[in-house]
DRENTORTI-80884 format. One record per residue: z, y, x of N, C-alpha, C, O in turn; residue number from 0; residue in three letters. Coordinates in pm, whole numbers. Atoms other than C-alpha are relative to their C-alpha. Example, Ala and Ser with C-alpha at 12.3 -4.5 7.8 and 13.67 -1.06 7.14 Angstrom:
% DRENTORTI-80884
R    n.z    n.y    n.x   ca.z   ca.y   ca.x    c.z    c.y    c.x    o.z    o.y    o.x num residuo
R      0   -119     89    780   -450   1230      0    120     90     66    118    194   0     ALA
R     -6   -119    -82    714   -106   1367     73    109    -77     90    220    -26   1     SER
% end
This chain:
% DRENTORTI-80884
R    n.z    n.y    n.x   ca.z   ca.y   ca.x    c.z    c.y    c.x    o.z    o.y    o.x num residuo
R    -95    -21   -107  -3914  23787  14947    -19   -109    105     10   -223     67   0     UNK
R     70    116    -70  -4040  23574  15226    148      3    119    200    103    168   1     UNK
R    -74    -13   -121  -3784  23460  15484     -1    -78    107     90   -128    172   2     UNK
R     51    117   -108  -3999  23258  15713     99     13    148    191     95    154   3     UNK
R    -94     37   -109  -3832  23163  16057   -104     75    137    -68    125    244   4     UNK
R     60    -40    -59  -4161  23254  16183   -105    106    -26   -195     73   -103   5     UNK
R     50    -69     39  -4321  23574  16179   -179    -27     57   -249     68     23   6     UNK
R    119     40    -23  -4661  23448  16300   -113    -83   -159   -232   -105   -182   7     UNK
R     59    142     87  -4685  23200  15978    -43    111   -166    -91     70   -271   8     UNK
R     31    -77     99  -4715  23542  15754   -113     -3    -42   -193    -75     18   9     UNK
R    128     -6     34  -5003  23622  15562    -32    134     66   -134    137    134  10     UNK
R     48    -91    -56  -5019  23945  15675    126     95    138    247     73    144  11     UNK
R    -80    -20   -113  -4883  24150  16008     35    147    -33     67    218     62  12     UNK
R    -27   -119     75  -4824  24472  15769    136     38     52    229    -42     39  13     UNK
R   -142    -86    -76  -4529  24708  15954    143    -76   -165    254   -127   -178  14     UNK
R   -126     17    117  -4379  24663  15593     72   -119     13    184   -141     58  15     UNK
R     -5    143     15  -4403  24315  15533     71    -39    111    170    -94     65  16     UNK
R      4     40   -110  -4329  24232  15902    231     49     -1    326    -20     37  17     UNK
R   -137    -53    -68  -3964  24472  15910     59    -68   -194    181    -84   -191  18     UNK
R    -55     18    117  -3884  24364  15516     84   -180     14    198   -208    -23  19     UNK
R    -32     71    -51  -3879  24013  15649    127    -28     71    217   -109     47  20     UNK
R   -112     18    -89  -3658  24063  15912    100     67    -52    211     39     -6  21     UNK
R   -184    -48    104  -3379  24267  15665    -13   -116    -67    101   -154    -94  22     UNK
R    -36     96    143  -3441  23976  15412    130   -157    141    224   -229    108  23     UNK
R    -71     94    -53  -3304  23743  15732     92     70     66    162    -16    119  24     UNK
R    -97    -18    -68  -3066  23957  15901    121     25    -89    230     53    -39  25     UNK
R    -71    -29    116  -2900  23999  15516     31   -138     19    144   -154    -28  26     UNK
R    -31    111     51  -2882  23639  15530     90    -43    141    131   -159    150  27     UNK
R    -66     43    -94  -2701  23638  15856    -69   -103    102    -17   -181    183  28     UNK
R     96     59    -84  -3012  23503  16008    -62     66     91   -174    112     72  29     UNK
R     89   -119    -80  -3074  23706  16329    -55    -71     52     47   -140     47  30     UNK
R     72     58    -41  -3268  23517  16473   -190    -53    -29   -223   -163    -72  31     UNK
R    150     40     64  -3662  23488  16400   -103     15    135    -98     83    238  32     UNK
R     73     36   -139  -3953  23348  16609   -112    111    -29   -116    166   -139  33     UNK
R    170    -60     11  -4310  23544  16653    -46    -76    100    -49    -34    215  34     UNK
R     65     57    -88  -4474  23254  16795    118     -9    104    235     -6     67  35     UNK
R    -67     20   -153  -4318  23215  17154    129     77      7    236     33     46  36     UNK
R    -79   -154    -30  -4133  23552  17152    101    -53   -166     66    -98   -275  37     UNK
R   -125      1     39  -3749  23541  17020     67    113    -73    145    166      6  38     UNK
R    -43   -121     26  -3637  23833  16807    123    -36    -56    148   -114   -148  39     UNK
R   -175    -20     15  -3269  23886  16805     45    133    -68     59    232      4  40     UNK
R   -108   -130     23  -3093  24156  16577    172    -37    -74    230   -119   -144  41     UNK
R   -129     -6    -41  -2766  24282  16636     79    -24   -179     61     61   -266  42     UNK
R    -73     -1    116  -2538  24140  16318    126    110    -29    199    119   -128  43     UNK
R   -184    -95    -23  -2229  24390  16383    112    -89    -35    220    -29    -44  44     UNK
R    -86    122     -9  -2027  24070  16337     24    -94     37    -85   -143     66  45     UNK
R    -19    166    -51  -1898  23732  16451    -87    -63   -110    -87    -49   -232  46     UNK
R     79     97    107  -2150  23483  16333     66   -168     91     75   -197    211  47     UNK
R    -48    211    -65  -2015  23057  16411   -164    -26     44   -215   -130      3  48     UNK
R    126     53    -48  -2372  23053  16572    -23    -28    173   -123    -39    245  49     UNK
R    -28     33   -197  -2245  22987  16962     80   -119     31    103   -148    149  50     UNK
R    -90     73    -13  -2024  22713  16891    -66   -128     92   -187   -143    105  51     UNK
R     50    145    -82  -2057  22366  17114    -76    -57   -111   -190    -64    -66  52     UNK
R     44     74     95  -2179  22188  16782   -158     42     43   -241    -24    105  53     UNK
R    141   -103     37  -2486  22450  16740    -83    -51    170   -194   -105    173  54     UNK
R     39     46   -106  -2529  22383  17136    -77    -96     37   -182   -105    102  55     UNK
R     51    188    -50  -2547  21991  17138   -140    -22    -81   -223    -95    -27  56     UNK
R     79     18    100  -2797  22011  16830   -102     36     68   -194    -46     64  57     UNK
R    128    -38    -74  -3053  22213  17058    -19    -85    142   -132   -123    173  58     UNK
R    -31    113    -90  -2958  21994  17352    -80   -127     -6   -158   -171     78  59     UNK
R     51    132     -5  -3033  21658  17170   -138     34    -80   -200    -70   -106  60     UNK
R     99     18    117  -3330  21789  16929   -136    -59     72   -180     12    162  61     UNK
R    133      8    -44  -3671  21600  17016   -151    104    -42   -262    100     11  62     UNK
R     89    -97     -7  -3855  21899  16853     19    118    -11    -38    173   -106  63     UNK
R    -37   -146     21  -3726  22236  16899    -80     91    -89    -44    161   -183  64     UNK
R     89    -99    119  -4018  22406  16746     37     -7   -146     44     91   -221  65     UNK
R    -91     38    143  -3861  22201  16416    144     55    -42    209     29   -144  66     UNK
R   -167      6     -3  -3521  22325  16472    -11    193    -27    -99    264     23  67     UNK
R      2   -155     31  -3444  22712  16344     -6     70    122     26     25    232  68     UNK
R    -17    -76   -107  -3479  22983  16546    116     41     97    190    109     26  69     UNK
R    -82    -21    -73  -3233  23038  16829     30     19    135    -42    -67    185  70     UNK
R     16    -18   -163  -3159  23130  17224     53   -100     29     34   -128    147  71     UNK
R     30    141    -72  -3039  22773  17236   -120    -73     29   -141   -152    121  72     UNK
R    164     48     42  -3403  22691  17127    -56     43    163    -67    -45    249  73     UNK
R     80    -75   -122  -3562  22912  17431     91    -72    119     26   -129    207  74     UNK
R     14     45   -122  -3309  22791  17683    -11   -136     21    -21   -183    134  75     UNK
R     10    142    -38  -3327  22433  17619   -117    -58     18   -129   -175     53  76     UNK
R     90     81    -22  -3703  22432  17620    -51     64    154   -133     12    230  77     UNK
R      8     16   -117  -3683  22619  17912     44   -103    134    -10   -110    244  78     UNK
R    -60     87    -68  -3480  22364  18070    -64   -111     29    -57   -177    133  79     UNK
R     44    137     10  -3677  22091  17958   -161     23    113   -188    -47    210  80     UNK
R    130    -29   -142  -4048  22256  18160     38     23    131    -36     48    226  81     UNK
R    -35    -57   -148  -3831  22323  18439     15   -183     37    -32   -204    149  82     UNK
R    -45     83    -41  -3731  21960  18468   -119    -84    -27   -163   -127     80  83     UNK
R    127     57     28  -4050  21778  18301    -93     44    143   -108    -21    247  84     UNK
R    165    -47    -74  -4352  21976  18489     81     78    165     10    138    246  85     UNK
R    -13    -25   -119  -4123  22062  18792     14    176     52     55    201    165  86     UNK
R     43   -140      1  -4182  22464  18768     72     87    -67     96     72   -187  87     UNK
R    -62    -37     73  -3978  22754  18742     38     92   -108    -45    177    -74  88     UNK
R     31    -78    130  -3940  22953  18449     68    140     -2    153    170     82  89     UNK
R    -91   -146     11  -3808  23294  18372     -2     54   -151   -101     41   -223  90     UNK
R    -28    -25    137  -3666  23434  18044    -10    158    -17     44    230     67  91     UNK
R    -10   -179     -2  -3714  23809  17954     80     60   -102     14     88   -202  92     UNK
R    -98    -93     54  -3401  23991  17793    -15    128    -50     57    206     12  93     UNK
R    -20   -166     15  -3458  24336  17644     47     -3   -134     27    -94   -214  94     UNK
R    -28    -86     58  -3303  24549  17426     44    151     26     13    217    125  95     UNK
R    -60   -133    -28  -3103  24885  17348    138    -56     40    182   -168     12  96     UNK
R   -130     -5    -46  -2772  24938  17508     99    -17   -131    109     67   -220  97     UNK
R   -107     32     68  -2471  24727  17319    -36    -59   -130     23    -46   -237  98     UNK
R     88     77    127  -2736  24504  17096     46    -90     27     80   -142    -80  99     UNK
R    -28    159     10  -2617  24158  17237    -71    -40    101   -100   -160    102 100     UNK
R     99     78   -128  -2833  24124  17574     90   -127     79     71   -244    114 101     UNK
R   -137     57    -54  -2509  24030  17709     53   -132    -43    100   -206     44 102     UNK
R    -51     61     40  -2409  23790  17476   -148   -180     15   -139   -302     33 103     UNK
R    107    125    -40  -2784  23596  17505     13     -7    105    -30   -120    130 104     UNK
R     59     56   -129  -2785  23593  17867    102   -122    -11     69   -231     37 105     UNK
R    -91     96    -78  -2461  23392  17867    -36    -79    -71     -8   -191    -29 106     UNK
R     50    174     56  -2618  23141  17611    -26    -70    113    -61   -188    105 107     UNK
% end
């Protein structure tokens, strides 16, 4: 039952393997999983304590995000950080289906 953080770090990129993964973490109330760069978000159908200020400051102060679990604090704080480091500006890409939570990441 593998419930890596990152679907890149699999052994294999098997449809099975790949969607078994992501039930073994969205059972665990872990929507959140990386593929490399790219952010995959599924919809919990519940309140998760994963927006709170705490969860915030933690991606805020972390010196290595890549170390830090998957999350859309993760993406916007390292967007924040190339926008302010290297000067250049960045853009984030949002999709889903209608009433998944687009809404709820943009306002991260």
């Amino acid at each position: 039952m593998s419930m890596t953080e990152d679907l890149s770090q699999l052994d294999s990129i098997e449809a099975d393997i790949v969607l078994e993964t992501l039930k073994n973490r969205h059972q665990s109330d872990l929507i959140y999983t990386r593929n490399g760069s790219v952010l995959i978000a599924i919809n919990p159908y519940k309140r998760l304590p994963i927006y709170r200020d705490e969860e915030l400051q933690k991606y805020k102060a972390s010196l290595s995000l890549d170390r830090e679990p998957p999350h859309v604090f993760a993406v916007a704080a390292a967007a924040h950080r190339s926008m302010i480091s290297d000067g250049t500006n960045q853009a984030l890409i949002i999709s889903g289906e209608s009433g998944a939570g687009e809404q709820r990441a943009h306002a991260a």
